[in-house]
C-alpha positions as CSV (number, residue, x, y, z in Angstrom):
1,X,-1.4,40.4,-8.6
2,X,-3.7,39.9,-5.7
3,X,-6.0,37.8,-8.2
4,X,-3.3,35.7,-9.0
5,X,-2.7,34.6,-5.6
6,X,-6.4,34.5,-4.7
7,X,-6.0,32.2,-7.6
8,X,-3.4,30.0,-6.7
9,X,-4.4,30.0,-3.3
10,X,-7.9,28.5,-4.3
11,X,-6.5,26.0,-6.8
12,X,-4.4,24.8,-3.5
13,X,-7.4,24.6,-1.5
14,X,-8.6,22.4,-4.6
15,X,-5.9,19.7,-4.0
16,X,-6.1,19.2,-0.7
17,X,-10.2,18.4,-0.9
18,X,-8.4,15.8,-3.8
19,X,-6.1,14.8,-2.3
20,X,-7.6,13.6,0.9
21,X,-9.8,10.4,-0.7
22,X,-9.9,7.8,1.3
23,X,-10.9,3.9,-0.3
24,X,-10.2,0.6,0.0
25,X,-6.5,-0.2,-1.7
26,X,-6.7,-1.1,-5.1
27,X,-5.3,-4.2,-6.0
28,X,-3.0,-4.4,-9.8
29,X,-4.4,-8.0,-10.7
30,X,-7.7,-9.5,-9.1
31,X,-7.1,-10.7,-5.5
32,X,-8.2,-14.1,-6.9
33,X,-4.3,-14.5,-8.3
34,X,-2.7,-13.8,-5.2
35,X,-1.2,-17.2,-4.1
36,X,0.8,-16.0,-1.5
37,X,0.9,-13.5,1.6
38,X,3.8,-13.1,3.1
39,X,4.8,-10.7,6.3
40,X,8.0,-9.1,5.7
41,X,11.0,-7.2,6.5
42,X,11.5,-5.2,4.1
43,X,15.1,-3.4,3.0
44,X,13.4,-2.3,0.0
45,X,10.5,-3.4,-2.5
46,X,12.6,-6.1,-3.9
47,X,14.9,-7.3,-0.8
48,X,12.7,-8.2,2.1
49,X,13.1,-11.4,4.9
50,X,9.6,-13.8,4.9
51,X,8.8,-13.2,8.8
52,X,5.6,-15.2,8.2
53,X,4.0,-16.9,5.3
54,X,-0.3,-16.8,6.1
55,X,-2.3,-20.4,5.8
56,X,-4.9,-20.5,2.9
57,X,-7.4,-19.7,5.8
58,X,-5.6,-17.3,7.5
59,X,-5.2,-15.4,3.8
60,X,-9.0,-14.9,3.2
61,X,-9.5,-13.7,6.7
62,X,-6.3,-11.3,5.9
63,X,-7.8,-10.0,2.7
64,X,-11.3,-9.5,4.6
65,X,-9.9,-7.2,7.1
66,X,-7.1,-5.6,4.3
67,X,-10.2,-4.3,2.7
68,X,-11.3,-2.3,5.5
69,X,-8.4,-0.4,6.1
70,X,-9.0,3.0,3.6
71,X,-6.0,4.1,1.9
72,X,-4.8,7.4,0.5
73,X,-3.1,8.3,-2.3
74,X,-0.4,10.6,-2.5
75,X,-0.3,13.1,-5.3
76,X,2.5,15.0,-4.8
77,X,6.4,14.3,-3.4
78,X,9.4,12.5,-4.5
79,X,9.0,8.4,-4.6
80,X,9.8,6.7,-1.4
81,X,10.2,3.1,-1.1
82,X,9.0,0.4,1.4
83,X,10.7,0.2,4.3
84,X,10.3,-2.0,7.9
85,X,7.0,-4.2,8.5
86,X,5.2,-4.6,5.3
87,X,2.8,-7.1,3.7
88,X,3.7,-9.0,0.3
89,X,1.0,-10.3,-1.7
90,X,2.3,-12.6,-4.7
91,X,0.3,-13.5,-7.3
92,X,0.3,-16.6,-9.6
93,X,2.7,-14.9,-12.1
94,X,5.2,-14.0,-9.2
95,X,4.8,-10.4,-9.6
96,X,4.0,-9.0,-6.7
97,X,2.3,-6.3,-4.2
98,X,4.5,-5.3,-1.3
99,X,2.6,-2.5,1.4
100,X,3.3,-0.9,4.4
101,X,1.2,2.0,5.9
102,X,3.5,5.1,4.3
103,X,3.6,3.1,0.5
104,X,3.4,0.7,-2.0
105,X,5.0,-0.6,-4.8
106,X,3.9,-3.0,-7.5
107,X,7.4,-5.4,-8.6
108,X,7.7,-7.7,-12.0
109,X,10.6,-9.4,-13.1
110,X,11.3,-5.9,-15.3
111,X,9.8,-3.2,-13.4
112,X,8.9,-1.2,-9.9
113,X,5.4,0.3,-10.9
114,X,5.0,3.0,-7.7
115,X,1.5,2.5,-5.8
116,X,1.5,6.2,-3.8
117,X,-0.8,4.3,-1.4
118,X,-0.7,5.3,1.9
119,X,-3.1,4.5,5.0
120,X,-3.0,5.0,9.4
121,X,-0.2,3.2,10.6
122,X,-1.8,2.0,13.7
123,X,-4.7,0.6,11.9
124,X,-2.3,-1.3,9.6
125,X,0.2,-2.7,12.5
126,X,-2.8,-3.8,14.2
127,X,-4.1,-5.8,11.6
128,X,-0.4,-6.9,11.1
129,X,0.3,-8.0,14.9
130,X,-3.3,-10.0,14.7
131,X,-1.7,-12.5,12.4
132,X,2.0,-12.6,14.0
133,X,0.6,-14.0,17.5
């Protein structure tokens, strides 16, 4: 008995060293197809208001600083949903990317694909209120 908690126990331990990676976000298509990034509202990863829509120069700049922020993934847990201030990236095909710090989703015309991304909120509302003002 005792070994099969010792057991368990260290397979937890395990996870957690797994579970705490930290990397850039990984983008579905290549970031050359995004057309479009768009601030948003979002209700849900397929109902969102446009707050702004970023110039072609304002996009590359964006996706500079995007790639700095290190993002998590989640392993374990029911699905969530995007919810509040979030960033959509549209690609030439109009599928789409839609982030905000607690998740991600990846939305075609058929399906939701879950991202489990996650990353620090303040770093990503930073980055987000830099191309609001």
């Amino acid at each position: 008995m005792r070994k099969s908690i010792f057991i368990i126990l260290l397979f937890c331990l395990l996870l957690s060293f797994v579970s705490c990676e930290k990397k850039a976000y990984i983008f579905q298509q290549s970031v050359d197809k995004i057309e479009r990034i768009d601030i948003v509202l979002a209700e849900n990863s397929r109902e969102s208001i446009v707050i702004k829509t970023l110039s072609e120069e304002q996009k590359k700049e964006f996706l500079d600083r995007f790639k700095e922020i290190e993002f998590g993934r989640i392993y374990f847990g029911d699905p969530t949903t995007v919810n509040g201030t979030a960033i959509k990236m549209i690609y030439q095909d109009g599928d789409y990317e839609i982030i905000c710090h607690y998740w991600s989703d990846y939305v075609s015309a058929e399906t939701t694909s879950f991202g489990w991304r996650y990353c620090d909120e303040k770093l990503f509302n930073d980055l987000v209120n830099a191309f609001l003002e």
